[in-house]
C-alpha positions as CSV (number, residue, x, y, z in Angstrom):
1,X,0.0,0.0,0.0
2,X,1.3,3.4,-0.7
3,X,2.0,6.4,1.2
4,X,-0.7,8.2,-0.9
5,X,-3.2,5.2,-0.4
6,X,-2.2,5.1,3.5
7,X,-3.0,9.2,3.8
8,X,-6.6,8.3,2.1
9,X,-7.8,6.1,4.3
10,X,-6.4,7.5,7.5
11,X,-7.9,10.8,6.6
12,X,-11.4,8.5,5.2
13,X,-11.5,7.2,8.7
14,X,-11.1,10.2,10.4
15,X,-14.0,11.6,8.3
16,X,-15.7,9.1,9.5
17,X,-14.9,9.1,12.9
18,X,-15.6,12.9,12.6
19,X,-19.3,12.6,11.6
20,X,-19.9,9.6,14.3
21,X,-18.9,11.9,17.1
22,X,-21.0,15.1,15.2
23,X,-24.1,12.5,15.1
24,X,-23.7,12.4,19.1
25,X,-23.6,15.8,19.6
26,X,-26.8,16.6,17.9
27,X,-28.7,13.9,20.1
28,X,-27.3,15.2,23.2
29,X,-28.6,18.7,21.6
30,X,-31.6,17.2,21.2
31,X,-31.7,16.1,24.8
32,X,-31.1,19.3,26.0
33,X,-33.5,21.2,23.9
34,X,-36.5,19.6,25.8
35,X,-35.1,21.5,29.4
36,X,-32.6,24.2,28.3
37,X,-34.1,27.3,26.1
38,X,-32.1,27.1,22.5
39,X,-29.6,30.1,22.4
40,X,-28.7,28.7,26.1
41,X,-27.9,25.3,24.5
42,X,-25.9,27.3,21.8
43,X,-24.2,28.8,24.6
44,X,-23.1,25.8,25.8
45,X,-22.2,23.8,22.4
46,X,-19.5,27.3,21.9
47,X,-18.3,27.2,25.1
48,X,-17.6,23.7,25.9
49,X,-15.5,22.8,22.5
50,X,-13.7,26.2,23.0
51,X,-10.9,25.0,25.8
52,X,-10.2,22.2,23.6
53,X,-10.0,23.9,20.2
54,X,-8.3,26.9,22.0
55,X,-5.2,24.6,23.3
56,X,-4.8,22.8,19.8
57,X,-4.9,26.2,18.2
58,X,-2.1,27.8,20.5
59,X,0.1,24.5,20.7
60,X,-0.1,24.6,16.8
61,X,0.5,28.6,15.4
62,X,-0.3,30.4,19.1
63,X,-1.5,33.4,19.5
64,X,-0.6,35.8,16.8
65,X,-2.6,34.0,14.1
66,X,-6.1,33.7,15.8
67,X,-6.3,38.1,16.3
68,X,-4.5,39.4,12.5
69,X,-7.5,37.8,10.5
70,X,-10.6,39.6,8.2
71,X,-12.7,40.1,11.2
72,X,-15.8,41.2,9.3
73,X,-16.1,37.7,7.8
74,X,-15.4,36.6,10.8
75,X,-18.5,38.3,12.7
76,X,-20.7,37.4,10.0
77,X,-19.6,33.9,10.6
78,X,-20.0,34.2,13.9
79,X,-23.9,36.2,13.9
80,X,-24.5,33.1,11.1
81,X,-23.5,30.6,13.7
82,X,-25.5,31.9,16.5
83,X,-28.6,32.0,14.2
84,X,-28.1,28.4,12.9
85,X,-27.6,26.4,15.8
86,X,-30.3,28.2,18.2
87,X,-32.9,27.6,15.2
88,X,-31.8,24.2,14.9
89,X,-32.0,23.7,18.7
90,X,-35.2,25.0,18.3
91,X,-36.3,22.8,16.0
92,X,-35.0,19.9,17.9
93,X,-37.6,20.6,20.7
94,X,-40.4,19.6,18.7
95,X,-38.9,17.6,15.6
96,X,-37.4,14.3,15.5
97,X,-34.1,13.9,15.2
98,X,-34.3,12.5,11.7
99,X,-36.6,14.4,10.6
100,X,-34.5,17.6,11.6
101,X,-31.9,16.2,9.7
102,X,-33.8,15.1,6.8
103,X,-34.4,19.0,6.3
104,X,-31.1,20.0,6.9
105,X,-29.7,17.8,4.1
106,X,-30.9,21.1,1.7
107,X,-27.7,22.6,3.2
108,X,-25.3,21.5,0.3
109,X,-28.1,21.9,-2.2
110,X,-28.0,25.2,-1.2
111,X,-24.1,25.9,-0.6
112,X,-23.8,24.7,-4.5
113,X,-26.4,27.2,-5.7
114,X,-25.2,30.4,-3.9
115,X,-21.9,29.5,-4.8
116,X,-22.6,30.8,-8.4
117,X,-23.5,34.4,-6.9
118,X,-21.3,34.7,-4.5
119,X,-18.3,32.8,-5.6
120,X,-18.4,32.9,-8.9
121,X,-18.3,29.4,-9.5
122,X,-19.5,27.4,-12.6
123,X,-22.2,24.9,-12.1
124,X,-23.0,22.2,-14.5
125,X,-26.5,20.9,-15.6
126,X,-26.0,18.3,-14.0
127,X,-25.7,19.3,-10.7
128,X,-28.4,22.4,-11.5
129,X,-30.8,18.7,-12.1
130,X,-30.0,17.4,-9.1
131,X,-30.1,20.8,-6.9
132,X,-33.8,21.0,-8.1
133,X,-34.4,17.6,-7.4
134,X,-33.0,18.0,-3.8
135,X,-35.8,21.0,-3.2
136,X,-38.2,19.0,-4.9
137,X,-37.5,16.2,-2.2
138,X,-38.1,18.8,0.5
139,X,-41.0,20.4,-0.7
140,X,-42.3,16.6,-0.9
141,X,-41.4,16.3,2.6
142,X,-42.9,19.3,3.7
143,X,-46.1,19.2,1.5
144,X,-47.2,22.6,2.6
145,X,-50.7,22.6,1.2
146,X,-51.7,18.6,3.5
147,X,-50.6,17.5,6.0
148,X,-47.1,17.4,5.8
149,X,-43.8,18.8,8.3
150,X,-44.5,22.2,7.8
151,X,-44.3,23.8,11.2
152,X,-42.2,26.7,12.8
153,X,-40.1,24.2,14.2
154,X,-39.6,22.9,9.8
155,X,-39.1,26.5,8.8
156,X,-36.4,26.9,11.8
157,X,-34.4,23.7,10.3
158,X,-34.4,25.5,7.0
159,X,-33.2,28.9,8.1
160,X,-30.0,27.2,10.1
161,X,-29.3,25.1,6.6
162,X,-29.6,28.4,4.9
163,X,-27.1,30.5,7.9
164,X,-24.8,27.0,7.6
165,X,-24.9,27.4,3.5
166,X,-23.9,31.4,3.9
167,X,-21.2,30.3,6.1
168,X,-19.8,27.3,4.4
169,X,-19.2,30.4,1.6
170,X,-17.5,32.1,4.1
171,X,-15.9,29.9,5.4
172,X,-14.3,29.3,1.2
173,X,-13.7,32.9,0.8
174,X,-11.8,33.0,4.3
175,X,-9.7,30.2,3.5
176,X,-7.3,31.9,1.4
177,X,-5.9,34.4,4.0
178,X,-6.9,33.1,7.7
179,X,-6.0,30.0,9.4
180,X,-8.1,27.1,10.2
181,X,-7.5,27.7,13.7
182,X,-8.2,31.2,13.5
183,X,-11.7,30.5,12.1
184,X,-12.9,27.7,14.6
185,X,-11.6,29.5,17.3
186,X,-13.0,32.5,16.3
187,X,-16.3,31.0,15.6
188,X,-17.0,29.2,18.6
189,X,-15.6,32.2,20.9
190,X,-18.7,34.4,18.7
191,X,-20.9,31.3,19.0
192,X,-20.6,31.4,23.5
193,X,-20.5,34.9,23.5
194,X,-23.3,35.6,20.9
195,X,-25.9,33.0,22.4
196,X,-25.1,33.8,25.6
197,X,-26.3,37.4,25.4
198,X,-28.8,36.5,23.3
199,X,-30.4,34.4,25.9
200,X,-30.2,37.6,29.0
């Protein structure tokens, strides 16, 4: 097996290992929405991966890095993140989990599209087909005109895919300057701080 090959799957399994641990945090969100109000669950998803991200970010470029950034991208990131994850807490109160993520799954749909406008990017036919299928899908899901999920707590999922979309841009267009420890540590300090005040 190569080195290449070797780097693939180590970085494969840590994808996966990645999205295993993200599919825990969301039910623990979900536990929490039913006795915590959501920006105070937000709150506490910033503030408890902060120490952690904090130390790998100052053992790796310290401190220097994490202030000399584009801070207006940065607070947009942040206001975005604040939004998303207290509507999807929301949502979480009243939704089941799968349904909540069922909804969510417009997110890339939606990262693809706006990338056009705000990126610049090109996007085939192909994947213009299977963006409208993918809203298609959602409107099925929803069916807003029977008996379908449309609800506050539906519209809430679809405005934190839509903040996650905006900032998954962001996120692109930060990416050429700033560090990857400078925007998570960034983001989660604006995520604790954000939905903290938010909830006084």
């Amino acid at each position: 097996m190569s080195a290449a090959h070797r780097h693939s799957m180590r970085a494969a399994l840590a994808m996966l290992a990645a999205i295993a641990v993200f599919s825990l945090m969301d039910a623990g969100l979900k536990q929490l929405s039913m006795h915590y109000p959501p920006f105070q669950v937000a709150a506490l998803r910033g503030a408890s991966s902060l120490p952690f991200v904090l130390a790998w970010a100052m053992a790796s470029t310290g401190l220097r890095p994490l202030l000399r950034v584009r801070w207006p991208l940065h607070l947009l990131r942040g206001a975005l993140a604040v939004v998303m994850m207290s509507t999807f807490v929301y949502a979480l109160r009243t939704l089941p989990l799968t349904t909540a993520y069922t909804l969510f799954f417009i997110a890339p749909l939606l990262v693809t599209a706006l990338s056009v406008p705000l990126l610049g990017e090109r996007v085939g036919p192909r994947r213009w087909t299977a963006i409208a299928i993918g809203l298609l899908g959602v409107l099925v899901l929803l069916r807003p005109t029977g008996e379908g999920m449309l609800s506050l707590a539906a519209v809430a999922v679809l405005v934190a895919a839509l903040a996650y979309s905006i900032s998954a841009i962001a996120v692109r267009v930060l990416a050429r300057t700033d560090s990857t420890q400078s925007m998570m540590v960034s983001l989660l300090v604006m995520l604790t701080v954000g939905a903290g005040i938010s909830r006084l």
